[in-house]
PAZAPA-4460 file (N, C-alpha, C; in steps of 0.05 Angstrom, whole numbers, plus 32768, in hexadecimal, padded with zeros to 4 digits):
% residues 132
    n_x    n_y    n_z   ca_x   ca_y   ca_z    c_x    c_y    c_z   seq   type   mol
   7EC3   819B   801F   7EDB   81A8   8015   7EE5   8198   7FFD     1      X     A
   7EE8   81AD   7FE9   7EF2   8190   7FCE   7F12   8194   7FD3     2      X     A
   7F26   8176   7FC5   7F3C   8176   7FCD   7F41   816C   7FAE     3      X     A
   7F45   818A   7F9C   7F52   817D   7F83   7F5E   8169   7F78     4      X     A
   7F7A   816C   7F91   7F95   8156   7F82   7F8E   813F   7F92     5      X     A
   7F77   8131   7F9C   7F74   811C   7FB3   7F7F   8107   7FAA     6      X     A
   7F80   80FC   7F8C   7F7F   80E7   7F83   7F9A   80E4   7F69     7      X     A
   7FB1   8102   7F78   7FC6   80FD   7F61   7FD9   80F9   7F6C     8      X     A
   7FE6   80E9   7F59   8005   80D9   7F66   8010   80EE   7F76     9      X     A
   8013   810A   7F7B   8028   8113   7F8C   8021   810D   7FA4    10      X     A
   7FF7   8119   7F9D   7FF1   8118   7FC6   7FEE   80F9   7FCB    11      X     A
   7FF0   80E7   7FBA   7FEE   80C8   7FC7   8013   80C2   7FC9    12      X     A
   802B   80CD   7FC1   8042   80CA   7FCC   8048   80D6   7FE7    13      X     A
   8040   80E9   7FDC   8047   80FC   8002   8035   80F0   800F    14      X     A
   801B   80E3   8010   8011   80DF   8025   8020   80C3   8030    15      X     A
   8027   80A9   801E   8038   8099   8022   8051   809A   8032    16      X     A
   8059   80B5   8027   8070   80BD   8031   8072   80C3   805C    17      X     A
   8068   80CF   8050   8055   80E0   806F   8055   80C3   8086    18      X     A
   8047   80B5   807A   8035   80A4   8084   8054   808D   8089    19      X     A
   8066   808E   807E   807E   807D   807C   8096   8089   808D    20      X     A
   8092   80A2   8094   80A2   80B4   80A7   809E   80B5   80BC    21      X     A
   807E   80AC   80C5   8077   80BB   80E1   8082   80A6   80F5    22      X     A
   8092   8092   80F2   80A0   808B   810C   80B7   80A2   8114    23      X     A
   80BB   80A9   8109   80D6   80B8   810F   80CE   80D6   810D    24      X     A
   80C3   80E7   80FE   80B7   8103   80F8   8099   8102   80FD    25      X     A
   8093   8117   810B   8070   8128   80FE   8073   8138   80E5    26      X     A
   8059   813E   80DE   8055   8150   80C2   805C   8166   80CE    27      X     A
   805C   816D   80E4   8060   818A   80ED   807E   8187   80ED    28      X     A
   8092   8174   80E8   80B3   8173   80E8   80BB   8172   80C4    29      X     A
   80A3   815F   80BF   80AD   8164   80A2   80A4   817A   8096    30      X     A
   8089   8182   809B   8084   81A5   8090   8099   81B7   809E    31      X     A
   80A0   81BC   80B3   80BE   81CF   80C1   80DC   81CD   80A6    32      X     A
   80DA   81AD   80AC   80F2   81A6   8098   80F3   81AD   8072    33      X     A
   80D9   81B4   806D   80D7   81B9   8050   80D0   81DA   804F    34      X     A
   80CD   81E1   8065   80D5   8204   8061   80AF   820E   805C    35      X     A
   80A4   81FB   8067   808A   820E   806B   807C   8219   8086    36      X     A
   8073   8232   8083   8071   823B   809F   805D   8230   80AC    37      X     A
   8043   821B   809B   8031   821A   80AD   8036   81FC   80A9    38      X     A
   8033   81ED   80BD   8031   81CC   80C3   8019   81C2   80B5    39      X     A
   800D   81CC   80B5   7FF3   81C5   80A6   7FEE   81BD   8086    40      X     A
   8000   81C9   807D   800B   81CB   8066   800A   81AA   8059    41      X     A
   8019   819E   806D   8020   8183   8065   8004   816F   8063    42      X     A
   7FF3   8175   8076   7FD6   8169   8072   7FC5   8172   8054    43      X     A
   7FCC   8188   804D   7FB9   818F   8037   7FCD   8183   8019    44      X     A
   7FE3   8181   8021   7FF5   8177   8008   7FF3   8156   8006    45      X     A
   7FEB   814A   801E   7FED   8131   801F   7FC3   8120   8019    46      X     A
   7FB5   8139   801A   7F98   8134   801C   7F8F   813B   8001    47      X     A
   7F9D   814D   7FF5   7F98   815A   7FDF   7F96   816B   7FD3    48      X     A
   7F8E   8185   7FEB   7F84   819E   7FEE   7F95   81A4   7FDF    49      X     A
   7FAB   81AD   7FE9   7FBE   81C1   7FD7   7FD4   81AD   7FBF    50      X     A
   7FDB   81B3   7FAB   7FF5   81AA   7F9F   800E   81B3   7FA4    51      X     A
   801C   819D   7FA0   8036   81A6   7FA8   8049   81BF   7F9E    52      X     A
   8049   81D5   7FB1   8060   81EC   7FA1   8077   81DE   7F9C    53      X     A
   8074   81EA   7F74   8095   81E0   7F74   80AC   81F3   7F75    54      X     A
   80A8   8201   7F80   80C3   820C   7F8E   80CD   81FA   7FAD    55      X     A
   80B8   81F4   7FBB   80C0   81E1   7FCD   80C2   81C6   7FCF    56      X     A
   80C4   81BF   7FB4   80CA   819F   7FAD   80E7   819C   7FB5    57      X     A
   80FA   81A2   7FB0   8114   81AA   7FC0   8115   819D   7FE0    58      X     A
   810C   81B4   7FE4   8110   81A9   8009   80F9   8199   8015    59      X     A
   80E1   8193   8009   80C8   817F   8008   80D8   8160   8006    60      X     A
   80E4   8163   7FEC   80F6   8144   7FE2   8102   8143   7FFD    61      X     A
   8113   8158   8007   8127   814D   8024   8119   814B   803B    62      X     A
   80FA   8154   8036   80FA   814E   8057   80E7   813A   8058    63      X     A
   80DC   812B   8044   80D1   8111   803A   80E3   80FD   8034    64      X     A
   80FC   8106   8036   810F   80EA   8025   8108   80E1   800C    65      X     A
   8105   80EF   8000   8107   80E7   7FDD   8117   80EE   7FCD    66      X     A
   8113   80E7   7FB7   812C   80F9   7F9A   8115   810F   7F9A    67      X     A
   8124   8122   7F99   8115   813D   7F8D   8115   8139   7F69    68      X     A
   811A   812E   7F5D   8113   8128   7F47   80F4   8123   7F42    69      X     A
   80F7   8107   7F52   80DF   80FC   7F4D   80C9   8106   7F5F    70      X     A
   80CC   8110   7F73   80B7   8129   7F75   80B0   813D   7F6D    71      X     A
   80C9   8146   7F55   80C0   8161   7F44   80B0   8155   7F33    72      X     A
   80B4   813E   7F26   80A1   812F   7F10   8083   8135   7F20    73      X     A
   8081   8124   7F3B   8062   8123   7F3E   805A   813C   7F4B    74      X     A
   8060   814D   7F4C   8062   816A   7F4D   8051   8177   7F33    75      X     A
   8067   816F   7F23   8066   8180   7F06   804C   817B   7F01    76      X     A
   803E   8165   7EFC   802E   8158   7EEB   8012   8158   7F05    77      X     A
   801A   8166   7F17   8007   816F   7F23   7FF9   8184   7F2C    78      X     A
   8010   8199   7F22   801B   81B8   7F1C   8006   81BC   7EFF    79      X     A
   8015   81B5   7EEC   8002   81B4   7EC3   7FF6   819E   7EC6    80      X     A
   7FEE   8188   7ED5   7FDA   8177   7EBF   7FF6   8166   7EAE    81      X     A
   7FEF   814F   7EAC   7FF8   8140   7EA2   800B   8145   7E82    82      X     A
   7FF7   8152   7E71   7FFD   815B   7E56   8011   816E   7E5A    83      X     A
   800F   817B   7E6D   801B   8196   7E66   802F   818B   7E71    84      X     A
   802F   8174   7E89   8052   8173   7E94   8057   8164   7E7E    85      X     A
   8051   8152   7E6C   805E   8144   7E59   806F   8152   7E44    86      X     A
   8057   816A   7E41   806A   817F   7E2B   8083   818A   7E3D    87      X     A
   807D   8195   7E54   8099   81A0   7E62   80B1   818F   7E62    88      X     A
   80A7   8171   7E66   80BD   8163   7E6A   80CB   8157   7E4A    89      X     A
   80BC   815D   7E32   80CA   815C   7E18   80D5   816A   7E0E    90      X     A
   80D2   8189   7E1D   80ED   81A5   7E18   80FA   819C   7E24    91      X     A
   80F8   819F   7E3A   8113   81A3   7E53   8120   817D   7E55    92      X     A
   8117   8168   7E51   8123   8159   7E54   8111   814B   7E74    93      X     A
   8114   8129   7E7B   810E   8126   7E8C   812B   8127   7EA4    94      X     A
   8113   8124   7EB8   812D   812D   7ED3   8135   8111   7ED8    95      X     A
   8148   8105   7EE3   814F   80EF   7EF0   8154   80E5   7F08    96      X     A
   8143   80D1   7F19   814A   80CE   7F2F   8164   80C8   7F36    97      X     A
   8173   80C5   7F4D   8187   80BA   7F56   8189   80A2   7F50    98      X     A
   8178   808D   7F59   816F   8071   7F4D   8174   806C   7F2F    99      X     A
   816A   8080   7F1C   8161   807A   7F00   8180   807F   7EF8   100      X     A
   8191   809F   7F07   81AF   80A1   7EF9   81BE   808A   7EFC   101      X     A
   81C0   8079   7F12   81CD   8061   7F14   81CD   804A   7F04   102      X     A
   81B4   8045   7EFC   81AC   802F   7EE3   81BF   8047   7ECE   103      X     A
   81B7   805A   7EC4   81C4   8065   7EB1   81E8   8061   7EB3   104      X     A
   81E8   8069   7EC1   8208   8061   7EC9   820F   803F   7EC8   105      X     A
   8204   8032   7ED0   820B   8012   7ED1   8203   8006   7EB8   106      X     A
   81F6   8011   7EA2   81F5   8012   7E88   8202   801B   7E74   107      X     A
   8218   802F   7E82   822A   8038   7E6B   8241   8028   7E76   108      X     A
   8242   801F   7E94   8259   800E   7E95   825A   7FEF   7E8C   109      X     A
   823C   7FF1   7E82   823A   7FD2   7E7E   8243   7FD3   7E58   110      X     A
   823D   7FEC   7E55   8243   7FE6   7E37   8258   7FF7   7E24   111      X     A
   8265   8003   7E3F   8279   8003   7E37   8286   8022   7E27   112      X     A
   8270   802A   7E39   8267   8048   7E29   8265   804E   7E0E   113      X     A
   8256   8036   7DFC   824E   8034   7DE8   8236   8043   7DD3   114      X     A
   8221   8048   7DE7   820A   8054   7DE4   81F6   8040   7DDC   115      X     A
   81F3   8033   7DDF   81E5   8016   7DDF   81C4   8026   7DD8   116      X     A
   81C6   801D   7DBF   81A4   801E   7DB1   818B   800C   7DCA   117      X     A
   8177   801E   7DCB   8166   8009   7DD5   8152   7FF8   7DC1   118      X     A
   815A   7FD4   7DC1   814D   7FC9   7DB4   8130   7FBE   7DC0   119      X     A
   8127   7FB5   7DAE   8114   7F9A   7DB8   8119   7F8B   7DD0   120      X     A
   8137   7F7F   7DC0   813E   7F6D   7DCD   8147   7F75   7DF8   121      X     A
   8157   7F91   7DF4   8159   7F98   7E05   814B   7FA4   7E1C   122      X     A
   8130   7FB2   7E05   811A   7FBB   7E19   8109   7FA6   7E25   123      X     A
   8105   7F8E   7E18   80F1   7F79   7E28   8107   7F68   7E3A   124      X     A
   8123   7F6E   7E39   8133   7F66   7E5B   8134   7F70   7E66   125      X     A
   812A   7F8F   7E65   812B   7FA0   7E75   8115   7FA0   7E84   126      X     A
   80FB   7FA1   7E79   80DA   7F96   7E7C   80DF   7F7D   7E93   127      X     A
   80E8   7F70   7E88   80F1   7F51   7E98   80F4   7F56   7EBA   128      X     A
   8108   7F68   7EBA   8114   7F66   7ED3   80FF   7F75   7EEF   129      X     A
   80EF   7F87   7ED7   80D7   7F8F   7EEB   80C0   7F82   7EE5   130      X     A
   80C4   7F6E   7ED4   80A2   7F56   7ED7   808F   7F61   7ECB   131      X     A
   809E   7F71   7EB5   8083   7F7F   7EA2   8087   7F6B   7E86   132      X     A
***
């Protein structure tokens, strides 16, 4: 059986995911909880078989505990191919996690709602703080 998406960030998150839930849920609770009729569903999304529908990235994000942001990202780009989500995401703008709006927010309070250029100087303390 070939399993196209085996080796792309969405089916290696959900499978993490999955695999990080099952003290508390089965796939057959988190497939119920994301609005698909067959349980099964969740094995071929997490193996590879199928890609993620993004119409059910929505209630997938809730019944995984994630930002649906950042599951529409590894969605998208698993939906078009990499190129094509890059181009989608240079019309429409990128999406933002919950996580990522809060840095955004603690950055305009840090500066004062300035609009603070990103420098050099600022991008390699930013680098810093995640050890890049």
């Amino acid at each position: 059986m070939t399993l196209p998406y085996q080796n792309s960030p969405a089916t290696v998150f959900i499978a993490v995911r999955i695999h990080d839930l099952a003290y508390r849920k089965s796939q057959a609770e988190i497939a119920l909880e994301a609005g698909f009729p067959n349980a099964n569903m969740m094995t071929y999304l997490k193996n590879g078989r199928n890609k993620v529908p993004l119409d059910r990235v929505p209630s997938l994000a809730k019944a995984l505990e994630v930002d649906p942001a950042y599951l529409m990202r590894l969605a998208l780009d698993q939906a078009v191919g990499e190129t094509a989500a890059k181009a989608i995401t240079e019309i429409f703008g990128t999406s933002a996690t919950e996580n990522e709006q809060n840095w955004l927010v603690e950055i305009r309070d840090a500066s004062d709602n300035s609009d603070p250029r990103l420098t050099g100087r600022s991008r390699a303390a930013l680098r810093a703080i995640f050890g890049k």
